[in-house]
N, C-alpha and C positions, 0 to 999 in steps of 0.2 A: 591857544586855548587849552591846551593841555590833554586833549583828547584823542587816544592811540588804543591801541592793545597792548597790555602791560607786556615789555620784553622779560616780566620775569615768570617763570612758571608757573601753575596755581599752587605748587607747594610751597613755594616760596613766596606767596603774595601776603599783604598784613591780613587780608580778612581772613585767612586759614590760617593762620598763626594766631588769633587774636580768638577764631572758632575753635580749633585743639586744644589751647590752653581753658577755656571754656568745658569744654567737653574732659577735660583732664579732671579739671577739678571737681565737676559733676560727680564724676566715679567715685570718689574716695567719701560723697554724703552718704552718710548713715543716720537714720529720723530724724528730729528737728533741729531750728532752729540756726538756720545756715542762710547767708546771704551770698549773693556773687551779682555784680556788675560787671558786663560784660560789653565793654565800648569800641564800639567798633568805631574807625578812622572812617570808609566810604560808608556812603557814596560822596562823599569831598569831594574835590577834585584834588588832583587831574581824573579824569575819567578814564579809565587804564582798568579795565578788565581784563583778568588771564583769558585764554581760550581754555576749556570751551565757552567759556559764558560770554566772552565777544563773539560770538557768533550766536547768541540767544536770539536777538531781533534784527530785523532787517528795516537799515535805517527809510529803505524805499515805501517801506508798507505802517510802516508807524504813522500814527494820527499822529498830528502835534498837538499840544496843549491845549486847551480850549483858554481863549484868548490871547492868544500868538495873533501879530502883527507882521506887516512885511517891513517896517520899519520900527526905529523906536519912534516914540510920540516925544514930541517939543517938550515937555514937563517934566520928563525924564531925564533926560538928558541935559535941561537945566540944573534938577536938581544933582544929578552926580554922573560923573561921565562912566564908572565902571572901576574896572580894572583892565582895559584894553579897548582898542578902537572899534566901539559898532557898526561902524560904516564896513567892518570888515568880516561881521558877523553875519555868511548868508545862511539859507535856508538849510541847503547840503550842511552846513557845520552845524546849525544848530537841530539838525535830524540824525547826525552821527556823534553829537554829543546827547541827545535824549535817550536812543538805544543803547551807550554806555551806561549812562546815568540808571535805566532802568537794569542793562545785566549786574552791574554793582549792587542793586537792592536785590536782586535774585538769590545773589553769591549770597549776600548775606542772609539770607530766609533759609537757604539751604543749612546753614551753620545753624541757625535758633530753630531749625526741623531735628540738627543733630543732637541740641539740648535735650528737648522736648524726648526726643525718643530717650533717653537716657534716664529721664525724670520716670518716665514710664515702667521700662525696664527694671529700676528701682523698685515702683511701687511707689514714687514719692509724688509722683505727677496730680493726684486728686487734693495732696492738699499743698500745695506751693501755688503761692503768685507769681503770675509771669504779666513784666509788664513791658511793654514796647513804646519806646518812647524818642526822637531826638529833637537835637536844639535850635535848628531853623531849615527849612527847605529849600527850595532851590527856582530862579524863574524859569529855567530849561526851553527857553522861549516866549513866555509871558509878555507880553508887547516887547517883545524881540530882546529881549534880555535873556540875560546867563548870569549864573552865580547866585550871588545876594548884594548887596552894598547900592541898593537904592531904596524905593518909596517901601514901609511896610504892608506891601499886597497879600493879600491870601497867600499864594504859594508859597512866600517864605514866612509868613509869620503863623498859618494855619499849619501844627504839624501834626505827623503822624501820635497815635495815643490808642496803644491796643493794650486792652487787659482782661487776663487770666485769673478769676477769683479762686480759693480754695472750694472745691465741693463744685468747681464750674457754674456757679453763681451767675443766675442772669446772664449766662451762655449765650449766644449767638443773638445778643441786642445790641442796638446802635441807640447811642446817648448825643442826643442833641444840646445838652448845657452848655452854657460859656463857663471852661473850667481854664486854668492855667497851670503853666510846669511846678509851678511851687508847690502844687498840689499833690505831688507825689511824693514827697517826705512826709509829710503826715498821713498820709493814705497807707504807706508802707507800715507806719509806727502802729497805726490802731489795726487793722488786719492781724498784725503777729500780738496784737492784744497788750501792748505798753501805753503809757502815755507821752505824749507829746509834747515836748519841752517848751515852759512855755517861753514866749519870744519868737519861735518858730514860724516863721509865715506859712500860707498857705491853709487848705482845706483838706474834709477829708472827699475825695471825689464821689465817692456813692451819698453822697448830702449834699455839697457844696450846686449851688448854678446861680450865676451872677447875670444881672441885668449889663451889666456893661462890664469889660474887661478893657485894660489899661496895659501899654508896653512903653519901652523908650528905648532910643539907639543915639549912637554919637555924643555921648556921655547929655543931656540936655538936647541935641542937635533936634531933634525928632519928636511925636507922642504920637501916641493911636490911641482912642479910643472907640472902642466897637461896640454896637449889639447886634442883635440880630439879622436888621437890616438898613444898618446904618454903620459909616464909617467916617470919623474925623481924625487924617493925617495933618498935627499940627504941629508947624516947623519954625525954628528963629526968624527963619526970613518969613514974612506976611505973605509974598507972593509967590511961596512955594506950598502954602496948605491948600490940601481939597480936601472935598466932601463928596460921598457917594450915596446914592439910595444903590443898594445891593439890591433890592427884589427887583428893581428894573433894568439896573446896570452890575451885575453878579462881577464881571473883569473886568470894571474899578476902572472907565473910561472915560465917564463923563461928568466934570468934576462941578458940581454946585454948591461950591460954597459961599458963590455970590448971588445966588437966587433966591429972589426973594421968596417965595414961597418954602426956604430949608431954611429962613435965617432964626425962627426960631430954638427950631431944631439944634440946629451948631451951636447956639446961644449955651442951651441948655449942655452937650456935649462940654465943651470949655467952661463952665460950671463945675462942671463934673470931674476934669480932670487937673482943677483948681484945687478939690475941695482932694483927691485923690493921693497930689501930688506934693501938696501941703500937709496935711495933716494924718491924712488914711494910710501911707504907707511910711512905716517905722523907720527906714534909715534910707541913703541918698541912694535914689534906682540904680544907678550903676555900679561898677564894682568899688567898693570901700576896702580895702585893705587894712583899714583898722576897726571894721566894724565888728560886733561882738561872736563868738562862735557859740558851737553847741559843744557843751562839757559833757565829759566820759572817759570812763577808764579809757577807751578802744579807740576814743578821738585823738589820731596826731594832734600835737604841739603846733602851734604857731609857728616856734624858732627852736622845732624838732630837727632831728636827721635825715626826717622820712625820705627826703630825693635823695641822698646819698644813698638812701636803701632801696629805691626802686631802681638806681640806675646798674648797683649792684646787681637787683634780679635780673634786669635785661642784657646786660653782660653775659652772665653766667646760663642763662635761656638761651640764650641768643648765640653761642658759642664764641665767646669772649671776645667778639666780634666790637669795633670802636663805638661809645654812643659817646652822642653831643652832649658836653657837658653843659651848654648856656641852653638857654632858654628858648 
């Protein structure tokens, strides 16, 4: 499973390397107009936290997940075995994989505290947006599962989305809309007061809340679409889609999408992600490598350099130490 205490130092682990460089660059802002993406690698796996932060939680006293199973469920394991045997996945593993999983988000709070303080320190901290964001979660046990590469459930498709307005704006609310990640390249554009290219998907998130939102995985393999208390996962194969009432069933157990009492309901959903998936969405959901980009001075080239010049920086950062050159 991939789950240990990292044999490498915390100095030398990526989330402090990727937090220093971070905090490096902070230093050298003077007033506006400065951007930094700062991407961290965990909580991925493997789950390898340096000490001290393997030793953050005690895998004994942790809640599990709220809907953890002692088993996977039949439909899951139809639909994808994983990336390793769950028959081998007990409770112990998936308890000292969740107290990794959470020191790894620790580790990383600690680093966006060392931002923040920095932003501070400046004076720049009141008017900078800070926004916290990643690209899919994790089931850390969710009907007995780890990783991702199965049904889109909450835990990995619900993800984290914190933000830090200039002036601390709507400070300390919680936003209940159906927004999506797209939504954060336009949100960034109109905050720094530009306009937004148009083509550009997505909303600006202090406007945007959608009655239904829409995802896909396995290029086609997959669809979801959700609202508030409603979910339809629909798959190529007919006999791998369900349907959930969320207010009654929150961790996505009991699947009705052959009751008759939801068959309006689904009707409508697959309407919806007919009408979404056809026409509503500008180019093909997955990734297109020839689909069109956003032009600017400051935008890499297509069939630029730019990898040979970041492999350059990591070389020369990194103390000329070997990086892979493929992919």
């Amino acid at each position: 499973l991939g789950t240990r205490r990292s044999i490498r130092s915390e100095e030398h682990h990526s989330t402090t390397w990727i937090g220093d460089r971070a905090v490096e660059t902070l230093e050298g802002w003077e007033g506006g107009g400065h951007l930094l993406m700062a991407s961290f690698i965990k909580p991925h796996h493997p789950f390898d936290p340096p000490a001290p932060w393997s030793e953050m939680y005690d895998p004994n006293e942790i809640s599990l997940l709220a809907g953890y199973t002692d088993a996977c469920l039949p439909q899951d394991l139809a639909f994808s075995q994983g990336y390793f045997p769950y028959e081998d996945l007990t409770e112990e593993k998936i308890r000292l994989a969740t107290a990794y999983y959470y020191a790894t988000i620790s580790q990383i709070d600690h680093h966006v505290g060392r931002m923040v303080d920095v932003l501070k320190r400046k004076g720049l901290y009141d008017n900078t947006l800070i926004l916290y964001n990643s690209d899919h979660g994790d089931f850390v046990g969710f009907h007995h599962l780890l990783l991702k590469g199965n049904y889109m459930y909450d835990p990995v498709i619900k993800v984290p989305l914190v933000v830090k307005y200039p002036g601390q704006k709507d400070g300390g609310t919680v936003c209940k809309n159906l927004v999506n990640t797209i939504d954060v390249g336009p949100t960034l554009i109109r905050v720094a007061g530009c306009e937004v290219p148009e083509g550009m998907e997505g909303a600006d998130l202090r406007e945007v809340d959608r009655e239904l939102m829409f995802a896909e995985t396995g290029r086609g393999n997959a669809y979801m679409v959700r609202s508030r208390t409603r979910k339809l996962l629909l798959c190529a194969r007919a006999e791998s889609s369900q349907f959930f009432n969320l207010d009654q069933d929150p961790y996505e157990m009991n699947n009705v999408i052959d009751d008759p009492a939801y068959r309006d309901e689904v009707q409508t959903f697959r309407e919806a992600l007919v009408q979404w998936a056809l026409f509503d969405c500008p180019s093909r959901v997955h990734l297109d490598v020839d689909g069109p980009v956003v032009l600017g001075a400051d935008v890499a080239d297509r069939n630029g350099e730019d990898r040979e010049e970041m492999v350059a920086y990591f070389k020369e950062r990194m103390g000329g130490g070997r990086i892979a050159e493929g992919r």
